[in-house]
N, C-alpha and C positions, 0 to 999 in steps of 0.2 A: 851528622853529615857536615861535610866541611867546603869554603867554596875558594877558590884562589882570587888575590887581588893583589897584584903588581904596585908594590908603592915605589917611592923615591927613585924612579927614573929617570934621569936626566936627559938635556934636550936633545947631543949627541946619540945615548942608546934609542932613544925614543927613533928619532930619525933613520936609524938602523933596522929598528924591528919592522920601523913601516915600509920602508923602501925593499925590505929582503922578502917580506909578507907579497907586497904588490908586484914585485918582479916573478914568486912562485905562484901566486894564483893567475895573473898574467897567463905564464908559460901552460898553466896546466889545463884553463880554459878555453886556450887556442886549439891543445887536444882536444877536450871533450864537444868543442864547436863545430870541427871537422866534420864532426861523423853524424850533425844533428839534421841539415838537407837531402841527407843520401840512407839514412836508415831505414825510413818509410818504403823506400821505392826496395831497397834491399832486402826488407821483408816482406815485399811483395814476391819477386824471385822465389822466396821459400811457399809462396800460395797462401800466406796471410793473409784475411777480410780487414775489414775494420776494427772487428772485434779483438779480432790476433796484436793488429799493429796497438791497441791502443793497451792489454795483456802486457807487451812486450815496454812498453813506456812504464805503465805504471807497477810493474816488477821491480823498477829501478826505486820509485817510492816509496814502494813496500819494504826494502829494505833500509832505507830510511826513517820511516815510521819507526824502524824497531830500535835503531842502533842511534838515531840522533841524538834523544834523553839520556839514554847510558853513557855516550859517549862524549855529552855534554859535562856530565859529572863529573866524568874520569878526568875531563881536563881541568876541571875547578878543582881538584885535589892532588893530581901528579904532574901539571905543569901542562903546557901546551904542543913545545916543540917536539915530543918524542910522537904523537897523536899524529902529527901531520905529517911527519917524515915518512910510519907506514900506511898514512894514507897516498901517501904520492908514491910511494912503490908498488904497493896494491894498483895505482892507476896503470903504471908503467907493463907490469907486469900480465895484467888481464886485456891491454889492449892488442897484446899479440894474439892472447885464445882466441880473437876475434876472427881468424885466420880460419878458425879448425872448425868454424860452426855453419852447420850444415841444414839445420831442422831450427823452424821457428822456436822448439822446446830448449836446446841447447844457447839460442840466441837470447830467451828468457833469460838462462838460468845465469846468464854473463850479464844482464843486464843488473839482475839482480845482484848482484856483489859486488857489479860499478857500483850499483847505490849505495853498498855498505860501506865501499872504499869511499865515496865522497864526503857521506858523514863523518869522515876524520880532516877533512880538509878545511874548505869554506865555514860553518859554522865556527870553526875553533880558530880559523884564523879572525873571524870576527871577531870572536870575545875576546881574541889577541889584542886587535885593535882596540876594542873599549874598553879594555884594561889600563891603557896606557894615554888613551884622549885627554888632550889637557881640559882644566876646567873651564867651563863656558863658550867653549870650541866644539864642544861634540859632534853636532850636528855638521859642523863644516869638514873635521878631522874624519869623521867616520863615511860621513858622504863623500869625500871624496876616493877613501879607500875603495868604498864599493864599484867605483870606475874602473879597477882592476878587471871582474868578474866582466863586466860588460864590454869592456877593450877588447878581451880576449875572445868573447864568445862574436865579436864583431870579423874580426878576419879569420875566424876558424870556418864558419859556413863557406864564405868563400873562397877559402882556399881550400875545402875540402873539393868543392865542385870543381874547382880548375884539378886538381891531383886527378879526379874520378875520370872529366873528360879527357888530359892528357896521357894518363896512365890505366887506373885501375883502380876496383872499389878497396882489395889487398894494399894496395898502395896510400891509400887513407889512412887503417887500423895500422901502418906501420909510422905513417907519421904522428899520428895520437902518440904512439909510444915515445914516438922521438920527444914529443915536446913534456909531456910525462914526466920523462927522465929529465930534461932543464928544468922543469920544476924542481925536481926532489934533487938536485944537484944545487940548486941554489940557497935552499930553506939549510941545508946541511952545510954546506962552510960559508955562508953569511948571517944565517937565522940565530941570534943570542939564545943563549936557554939561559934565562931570568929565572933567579931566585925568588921565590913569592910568597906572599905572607899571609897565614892563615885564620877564616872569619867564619863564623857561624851562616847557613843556609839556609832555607825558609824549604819545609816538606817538599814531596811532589804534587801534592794538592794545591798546594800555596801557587809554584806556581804555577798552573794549568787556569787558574783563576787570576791572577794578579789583574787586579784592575788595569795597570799600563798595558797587558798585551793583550786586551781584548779587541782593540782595532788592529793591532800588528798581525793576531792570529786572522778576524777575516779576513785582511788585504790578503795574506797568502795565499788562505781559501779560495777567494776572487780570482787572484794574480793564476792560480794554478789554470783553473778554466781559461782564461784569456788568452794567456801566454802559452798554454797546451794545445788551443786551437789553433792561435797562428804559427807555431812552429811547425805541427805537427800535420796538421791538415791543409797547410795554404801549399806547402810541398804538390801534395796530391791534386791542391787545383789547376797549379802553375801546368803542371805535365798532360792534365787536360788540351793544353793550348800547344801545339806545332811549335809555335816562335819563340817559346822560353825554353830555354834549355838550360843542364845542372847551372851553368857558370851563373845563371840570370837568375834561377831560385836561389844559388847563395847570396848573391849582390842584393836581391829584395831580405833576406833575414840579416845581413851586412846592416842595411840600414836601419833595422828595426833595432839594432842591439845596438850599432855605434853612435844612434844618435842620443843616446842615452849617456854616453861619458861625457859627452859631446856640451850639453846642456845641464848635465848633473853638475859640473864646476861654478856653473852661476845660480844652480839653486842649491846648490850647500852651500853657497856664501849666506845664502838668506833665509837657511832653514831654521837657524835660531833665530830669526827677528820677528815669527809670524806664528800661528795658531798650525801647532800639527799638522790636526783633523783637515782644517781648511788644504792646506797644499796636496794632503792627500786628497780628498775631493775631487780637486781641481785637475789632478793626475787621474784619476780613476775614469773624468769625465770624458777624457780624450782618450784614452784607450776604448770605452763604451766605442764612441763617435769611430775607430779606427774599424774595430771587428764588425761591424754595421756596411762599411764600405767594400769590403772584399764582395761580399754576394749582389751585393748591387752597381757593381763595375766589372770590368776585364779592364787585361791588358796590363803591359807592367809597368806605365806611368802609374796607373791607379794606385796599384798593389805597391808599388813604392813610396806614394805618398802615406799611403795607407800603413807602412811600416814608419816612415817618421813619424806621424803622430801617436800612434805606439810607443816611439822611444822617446817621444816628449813627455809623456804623460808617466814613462817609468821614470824619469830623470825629474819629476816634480816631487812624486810621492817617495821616491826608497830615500833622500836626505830625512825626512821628517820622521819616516815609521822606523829607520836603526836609531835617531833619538830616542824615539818613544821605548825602545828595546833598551838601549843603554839606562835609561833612567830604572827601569826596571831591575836589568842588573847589578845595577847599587844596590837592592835590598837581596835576591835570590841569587846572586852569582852570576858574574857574563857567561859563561858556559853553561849554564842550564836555561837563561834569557834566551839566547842564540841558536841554543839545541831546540827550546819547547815552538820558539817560531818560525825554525827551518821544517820542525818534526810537522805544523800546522801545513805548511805548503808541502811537503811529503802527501799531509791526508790527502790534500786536492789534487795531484799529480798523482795520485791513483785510482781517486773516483772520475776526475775529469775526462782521462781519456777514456774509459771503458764506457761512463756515459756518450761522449763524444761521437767513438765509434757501433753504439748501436745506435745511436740518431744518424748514425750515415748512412746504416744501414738498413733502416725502417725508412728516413725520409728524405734521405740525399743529403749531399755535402756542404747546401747552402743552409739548411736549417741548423745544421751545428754552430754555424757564425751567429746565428740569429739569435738562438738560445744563449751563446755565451755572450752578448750584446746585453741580451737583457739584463742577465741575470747582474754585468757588470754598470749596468745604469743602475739597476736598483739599490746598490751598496753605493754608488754614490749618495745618494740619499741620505743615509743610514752615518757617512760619514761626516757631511755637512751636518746633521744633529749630533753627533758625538762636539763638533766643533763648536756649537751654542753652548754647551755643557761646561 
């Protein structure tokens, strides 16, 4: 097995692949953001429980789980750029079937081949990225890039909810498409398809174990629960309340996501100066302290503050854990690094929601924040010890 590694790129190509990379995940995030505040209530409409909506989320995962690793590899051996191209037409393409689905089964089965379609995007644009991070910049080069993903997912919520209330929920799945197609319009007559140099890869065993992605795989673990509850379930609390309406649950996931690039810039300055583990910690600990806050407040001051400190604590930890993945990828390959740690948050974005929604469904909606509070204090813990190590 063989793995790709981008040598002698120079500062202009570099500055190329990053800027064409950040402009299509940009574009493509702002699709898939759209449709992330108005999904829940719109598989309500088809008579979904808890159980259903949380089925319908981790469908997307499942397909991920399967196709991440493979499709990790495929780009450590045939190049990057062809991978992403039909992943962004795959996006484009499936966000019109969104149109034609009728039955929570069919909204499934879409979901599930969005997932497929994503595992050629994100992952491989990241090992794109760490391919070509200059040395001893990583941390700041790669953190910064990942401000792309969260830019995007930052005005898609809320511009999905304006679309919804001015128009129509149709009116959404046709903007996804629109932005979709900017992506894969950009990656194709801007994105270089780089010549790359061939290097020995460490099994699949190897790595599912590498020592470096054993905190990257729980953060995701973690992050899935966390980040699964408040996307997915604060929706459903908001709509509880008369006075929020769509525009006000996109503007509260608005802030949970945008305050993340927001602050990501000044801690990827400083994600190589410091201990990991520590700044993941220290992220981990403010998200705990955020999901705690939803069940024990109202109102959308709350819920707003309660999304910044969410996107403080993402914008501490993801500079330090795509280090911890890049160093890793130096010995296994950035595409199978990127794939086996995307494929970890896949596992948890599958089990999270369907745990999720039977705890809503045995003990109501606020035990779900509670449990995924806990469970994200206690890896704090676990990471502050990795950080003495």
């Amino acid at each position: 097995m063989t793995a790709s590694l981008i040598s002698g790129v120079d500062k202009k190509t570099r500055n190329r692949i990053y800027f064409s990379l950040y402009a299509a995940v940009f574009s493509a995030m702002i699709g898939v953001g759209i449709v992330i505040p108005l999904l829940p209530r719109y598989a309500v409409t088809m008579g979904a429980t808890g159980i259903w909506i949380g089925t319908i989320f981790s469908s997307f995962a499942l397909a991920r789980i399967i196709f991440l690793p493979v499709f990790g590899r495929i780009s450590d051996n045939v190049g990057r750029k062809r991978l992403i191209l039909i992943g962004l037409s795959s996006y484009a393409i499936l966000s019109v079937f969104y149109l034609l689905a009728g039955t929570v089964y069919e909204l499934t089965a879409l979901r599930f081949f969005h997932g497929m379609a994503s595992a050629l995007i994100i992952p491989i644009a990241i090992a794109y990225i760490n391919d070509i991070a200059p040395q001893g910049e990583e941390g700041k080069f790669i953190g910064s890039f990942v401000s792309s993903i969260y830019l995007g997912m930052s005005f898609g919520p809320f511009l999905g909810g304006v679309i919804n209330d001015l128009f129509s929920m149709n009116a959404v799945f046709l903007a996804m498409a629109f932005f979709s197609l900017i992506a894969l319009l950009t990656s194709l007559y801007y994105l270089p398809d780089i010549a790359i140099k061939r290097v020995k890869t460490s099994s699949f065993r190897d790595v599912i174990f590498h020592t470096a992605l054993r905190g990257p795989i729980l953060y995701q673990l973690m992050y899935a629960l966390a980040n699964g509850t408040f996307m997915v379930f604060l929706p459903l609390v908001a709509i509880q309340d008369p006075d929020i309406s769509s525009s006000q649950t996109g503007l509260i996931i608005l802030m949970s996501v945008i305050s993340t690039p927001v602050f990501q810039h000044f801690f990827s300055r400083i994600s190589d100066k410091f201990r990991q583990y520590h700044l993941i910690g220290a992220g981990v600990l403010l998200i705990g302290i955020a999901l705690l806050m939803v069940p024990l407040s109202g109102g959308i001051e709350y819920y707003l503050l309660s999304a910044l400190l969410l996107g403080i604590g993402r914008a501490i930890s993801l500079p330090a854990l795509y280090t911890l993945v890049y160093r890793a990828g130096k010995d296994i390959g950035q595409g199978s690094a990127s794939g086996m740690v995307n494929m970890s948050l896949a596992v948890g974005l599958i089990i999270a929601p369907l745990l999720s929604g039977a705890v809503m469904d045995c003990s109501g909606i606020s035990m779900v924040f509670y449990l995924s509070a806990t469970v994200t204090l206690f890896c704090t813990c676990i990471f502050f010890h990795f950080g003495k190590k």
